[in-house]
C-alpha positions in Angstrom: 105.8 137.5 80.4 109.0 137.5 78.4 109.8 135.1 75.7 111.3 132.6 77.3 110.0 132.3 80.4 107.0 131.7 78.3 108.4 129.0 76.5 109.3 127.4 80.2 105.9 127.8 81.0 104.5 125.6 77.9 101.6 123.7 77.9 100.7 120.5 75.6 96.7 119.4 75.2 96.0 115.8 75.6 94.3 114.3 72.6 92.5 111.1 71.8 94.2 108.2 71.1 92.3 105.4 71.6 90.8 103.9 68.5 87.0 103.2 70.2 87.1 106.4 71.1 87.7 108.0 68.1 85.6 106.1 66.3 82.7 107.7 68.2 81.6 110.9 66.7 82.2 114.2 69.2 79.1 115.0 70.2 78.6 111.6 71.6 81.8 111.5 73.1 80.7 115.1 74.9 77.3 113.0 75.7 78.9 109.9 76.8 81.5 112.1 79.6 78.5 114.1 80.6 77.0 110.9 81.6 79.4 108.8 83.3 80.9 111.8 85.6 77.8 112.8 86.6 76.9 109.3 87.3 79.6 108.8 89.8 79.4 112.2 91.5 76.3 110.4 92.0 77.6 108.1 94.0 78.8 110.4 96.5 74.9 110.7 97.9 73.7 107.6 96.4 75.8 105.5 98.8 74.7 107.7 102.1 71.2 107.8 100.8 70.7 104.3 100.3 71.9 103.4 104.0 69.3 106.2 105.1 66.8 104.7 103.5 67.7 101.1 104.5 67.8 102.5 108.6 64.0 104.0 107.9 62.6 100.9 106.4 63.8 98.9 109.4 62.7 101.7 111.6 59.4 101.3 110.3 59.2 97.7 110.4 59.8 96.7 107.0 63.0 94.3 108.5 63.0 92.2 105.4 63.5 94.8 102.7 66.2 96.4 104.5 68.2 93.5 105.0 68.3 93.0 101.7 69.0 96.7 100.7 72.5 95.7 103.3 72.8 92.8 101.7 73.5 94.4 98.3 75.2 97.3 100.0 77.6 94.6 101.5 78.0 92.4 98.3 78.9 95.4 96.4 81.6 96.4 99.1 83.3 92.5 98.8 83.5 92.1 95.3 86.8 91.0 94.0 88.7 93.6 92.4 90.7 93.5 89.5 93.0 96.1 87.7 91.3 96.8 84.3 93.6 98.9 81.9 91.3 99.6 79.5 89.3 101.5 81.6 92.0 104.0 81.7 92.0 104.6 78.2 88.2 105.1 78.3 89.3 108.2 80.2 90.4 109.9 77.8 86.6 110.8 77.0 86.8 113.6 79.6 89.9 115.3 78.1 87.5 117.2 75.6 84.8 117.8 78.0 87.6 119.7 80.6 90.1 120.9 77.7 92.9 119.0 79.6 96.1 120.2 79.1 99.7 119.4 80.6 103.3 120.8 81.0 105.5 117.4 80.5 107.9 118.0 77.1 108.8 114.6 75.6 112.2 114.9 76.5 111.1 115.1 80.5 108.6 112.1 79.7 111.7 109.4 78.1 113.8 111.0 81.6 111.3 109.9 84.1 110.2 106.6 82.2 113.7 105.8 81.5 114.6 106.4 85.5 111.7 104.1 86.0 112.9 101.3 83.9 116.4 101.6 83.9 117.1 102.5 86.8 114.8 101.3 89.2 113.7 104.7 90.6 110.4 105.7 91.8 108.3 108.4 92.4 106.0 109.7 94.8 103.4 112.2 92.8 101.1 114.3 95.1 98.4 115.8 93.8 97.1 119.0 94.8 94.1 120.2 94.8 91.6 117.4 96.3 88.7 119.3 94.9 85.5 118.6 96.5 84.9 115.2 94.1 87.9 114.8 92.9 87.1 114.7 89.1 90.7 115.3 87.9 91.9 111.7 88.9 89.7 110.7 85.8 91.7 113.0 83.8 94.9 111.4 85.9 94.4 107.8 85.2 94.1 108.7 81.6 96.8 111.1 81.2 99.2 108.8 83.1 98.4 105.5 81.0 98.8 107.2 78.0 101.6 110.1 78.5 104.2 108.3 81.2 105.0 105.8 78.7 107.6 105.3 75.5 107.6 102.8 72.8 110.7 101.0 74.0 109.5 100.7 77.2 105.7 100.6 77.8 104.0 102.8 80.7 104.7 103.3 83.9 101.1 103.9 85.2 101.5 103.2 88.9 99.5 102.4 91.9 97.0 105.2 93.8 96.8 105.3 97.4 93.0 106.1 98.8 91.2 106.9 102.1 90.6 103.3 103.4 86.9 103.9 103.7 86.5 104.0 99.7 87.7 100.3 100.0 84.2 99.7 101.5 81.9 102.0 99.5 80.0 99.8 96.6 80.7 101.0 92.8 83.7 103.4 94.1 85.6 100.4 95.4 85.5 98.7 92.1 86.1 101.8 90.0 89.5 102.5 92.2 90.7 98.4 91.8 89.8 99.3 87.9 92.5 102.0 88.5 94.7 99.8 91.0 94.3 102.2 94.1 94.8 100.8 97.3 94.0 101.7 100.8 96.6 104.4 101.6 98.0 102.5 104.9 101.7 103.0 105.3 102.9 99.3 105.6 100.4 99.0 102.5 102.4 102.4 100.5 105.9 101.1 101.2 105.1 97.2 100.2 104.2 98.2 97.1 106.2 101.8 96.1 109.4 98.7 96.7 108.0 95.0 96.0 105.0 95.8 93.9 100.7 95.6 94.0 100.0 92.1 95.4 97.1 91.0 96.2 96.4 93.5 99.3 93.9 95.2 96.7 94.2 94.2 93.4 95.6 90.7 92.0 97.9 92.3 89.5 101.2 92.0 90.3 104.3 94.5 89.4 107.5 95.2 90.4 107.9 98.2 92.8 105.5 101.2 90.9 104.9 104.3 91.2 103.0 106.1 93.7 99.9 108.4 93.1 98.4 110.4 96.2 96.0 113.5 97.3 98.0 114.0 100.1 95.7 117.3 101.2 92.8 114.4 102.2 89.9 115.6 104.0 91.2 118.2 105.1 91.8 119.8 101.9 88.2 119.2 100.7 86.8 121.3 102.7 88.5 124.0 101.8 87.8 123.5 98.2 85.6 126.1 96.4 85.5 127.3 92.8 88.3 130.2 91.8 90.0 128.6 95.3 93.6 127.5 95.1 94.2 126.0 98.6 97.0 123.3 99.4 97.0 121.5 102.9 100.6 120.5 103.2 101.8 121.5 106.3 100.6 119.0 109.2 101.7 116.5 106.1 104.9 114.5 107.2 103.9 110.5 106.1 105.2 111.1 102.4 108.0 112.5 103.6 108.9 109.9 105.9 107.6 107.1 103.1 110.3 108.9 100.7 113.1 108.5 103.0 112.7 105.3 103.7 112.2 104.3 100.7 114.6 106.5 98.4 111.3 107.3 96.1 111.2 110.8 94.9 108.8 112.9 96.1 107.6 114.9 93.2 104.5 117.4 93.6 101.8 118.6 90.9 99.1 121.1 90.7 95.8 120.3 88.7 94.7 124.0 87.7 90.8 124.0 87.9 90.8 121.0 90.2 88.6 122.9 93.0 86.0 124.5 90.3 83.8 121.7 89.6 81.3 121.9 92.5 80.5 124.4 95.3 79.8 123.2 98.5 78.3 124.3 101.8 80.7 123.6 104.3 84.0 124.8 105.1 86.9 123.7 106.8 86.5 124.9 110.3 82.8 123.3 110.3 81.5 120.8 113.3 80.8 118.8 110.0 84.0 118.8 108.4 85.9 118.1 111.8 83.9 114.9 111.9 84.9 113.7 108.4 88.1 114.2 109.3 88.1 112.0 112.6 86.0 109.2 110.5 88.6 109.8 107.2 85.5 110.0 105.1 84.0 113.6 103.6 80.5 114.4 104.5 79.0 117.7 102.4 76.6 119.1 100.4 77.8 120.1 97.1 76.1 121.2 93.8 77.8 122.1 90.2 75.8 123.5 87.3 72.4 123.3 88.5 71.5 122.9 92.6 68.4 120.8 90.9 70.6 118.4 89.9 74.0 118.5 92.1 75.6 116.1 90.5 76.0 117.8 87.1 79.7 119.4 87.3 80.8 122.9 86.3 83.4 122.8 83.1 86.6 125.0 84.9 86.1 128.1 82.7 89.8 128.1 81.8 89.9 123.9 81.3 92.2 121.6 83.7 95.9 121.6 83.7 98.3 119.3 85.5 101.1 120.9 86.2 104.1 118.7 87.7 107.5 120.0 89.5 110.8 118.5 88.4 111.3 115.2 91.2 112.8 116.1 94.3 116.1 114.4 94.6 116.3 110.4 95.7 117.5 110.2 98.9 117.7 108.2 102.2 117.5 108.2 105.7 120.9 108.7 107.1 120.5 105.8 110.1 121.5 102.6 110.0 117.8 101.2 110.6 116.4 103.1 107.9 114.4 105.7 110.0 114.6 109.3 109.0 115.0 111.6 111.8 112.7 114.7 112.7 115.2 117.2 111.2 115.5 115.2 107.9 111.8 114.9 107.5 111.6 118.3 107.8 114.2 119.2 105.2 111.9 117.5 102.5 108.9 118.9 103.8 110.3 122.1 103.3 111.6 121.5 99.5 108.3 119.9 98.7 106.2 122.7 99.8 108.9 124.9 97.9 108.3 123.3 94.7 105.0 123.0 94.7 104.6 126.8 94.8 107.2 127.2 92.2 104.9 124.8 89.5 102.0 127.1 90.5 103.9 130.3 89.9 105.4 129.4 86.3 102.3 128.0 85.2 99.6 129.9 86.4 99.3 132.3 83.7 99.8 129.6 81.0 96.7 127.8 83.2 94.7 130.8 82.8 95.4 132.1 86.2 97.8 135.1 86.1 96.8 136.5 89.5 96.1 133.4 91.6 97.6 132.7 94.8 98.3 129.4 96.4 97.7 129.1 99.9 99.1 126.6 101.5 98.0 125.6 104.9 
């Protein structure tokens, strides 16, 4: 690689910042993010175990015990949910543990925030790979609180749009309303990429924010495997359309070492993983460091890296109602899929992947 296409390549690490955090010596900070991500991997069989368990109990007659196993199970998926900011910050405990680094200059970081603030623009970030947990939107809600932000003007951490089901899964559901996703419904997306997070989800209230997505869904789970580097993109078209009628820009990223945290058994032509997809909900055995304890992640041998595109230009539907045609949904589909395999090129060698490939299907 030549000097400077090196030098466009760059890559910054993301370091601690916040003061509890630092306080903390780094061995127990390495403790402390072993713990908590394994503890909510956990979550993805704890949940679907504990209904098992609660059908068998009433199975066998024990009627009164199960009903209050549901009980739980149902007071856990109604609890009111509240954006907490300092959780974000708490995620910075996991930059050490993945070695996360990123490709933003501080010149590109006062553009976009000053775009944001200024001049009322937003932006649609997709997020590619899903991974099968998707681990690297703890090292998003971190990075973005404490990166996508300037003294002058504060952040501009946004909004994340989630499978709907996750709205109703105890533990997950408050974690997301920590982080101020919201179910990923269209009328829901538009409301609040233009008017702001009301109290759909969360009861914080913003003007029009920006929009955070793993647009590659179910689908793009199962075809996650360590040393993979698959994008599903092309059945996509509801960003597209979003960002026309909107004017948001569409901007894609890749998280290098997104897929390499767990195997998993399935793929994406399963019986298995066609059901997920019908139900919008993933259903797979997965297992990281030790099959003994599943849970336990792999550390992506070259670290994480977020690599964003430059924004795709602002720009609107052409009709007078607002409503993008085929042809102009296409257009942006196109440029997206464009630029996300131009961020993967330039930085996978930076990443630690000079000879990857993305597919994108």
């Amino acid at each position: 690689m030549s000097a400077s296409k090196a030098d466009d390549a760059a890559l910054y690490p993301c370091r601690i910042d916040d003061p509890f955090l630092l306080s903390l010596h780094p061995t127990v900070r390495r403790a402390l993010a072993w713990v908590f991500v394994t503890l909510l991997a956990s979550l993805y069989y704890l949940l679907p175990a504990t209904v098992l368990v609660s059908l068998a109990l009433a199975t066998c007659g024990h009627v009164t015990t199960a009903a209050a196993i549901g009980l739980v199970l149902l007071g856990g998926s109604l609890l009111p949910l509240h954006e907490r900011p300092y959780t974000r910050r708490l995620c910075q405990v996991y930059y050490e543990l993945f070695r996360l680094r990123h490709n933003l200059t501080q010149e590109r970081i006062r553009r976009l925030v000053e775009d944001c603030v200024e001049r009322g623009e937003r932006y649609i970030l997709g997020m590619h790979p899903h991974g099968v947990v998707p681990l690297q939107v703890l090292l998003w809600v971190a990075f973005a609180d404490q990166y996508l932000r300037t003294a002058e003007h504060g952040t501009v951490y946004g909004f994340g749009g989630m499978a709907s089901v996750i709205c109703y899964l105890p533990g997950l559901r408050t974690l997301m309303g920590w982080w101020t996703g919201m179910p990923a419904t269209y009328s829901n997306l538009k409301r609040n990429l233009t008017s702001g997070c009301g109290a759909t989800f969360t009861r914080a209230k913003h003007p029009g924010r920006n929009l955070y997505m793993l647009p590659g869904g179910v689908a793009e789970i199962f075809a996650a495997q360590p040393a993979r580097h698959v994008a599903v993109w092309k059945p996509r078209r509801g960003l597209c359309r979003l960002a026309l009628e909107t004017g948001a820009r569409l901007t894609p990223m890749y998280v290098f070492g997104g897929n390499d945290f767990y195997f998993q058994s399935l793929t994406s032509d399963s019986w298995l993983a066609r059901t997920s997809r019908s139900f919008g909900c993933s259903v797979t055995l997965f297992w990281g460091r030790w099959w003994w304890l599943p849970t336990v992640p792999l550390t992506p041998p070259h670290g994480c890296t977020i690599a964003i595109a430059e924004p795709l230009p602002s720009r609107r539907a052409a009709a007078a109602d607002g409503r993008p045609s085929d042809d102009e949904v296409e257009a942006l589909h196109a440029e997206y899929e464009r630029a996300l395999v131009e961020v993967f090129d330039q930085y996978k060698a930076a990443a630690g992947y000079p000879d990857a490939e993305l597919t994108v299907l």
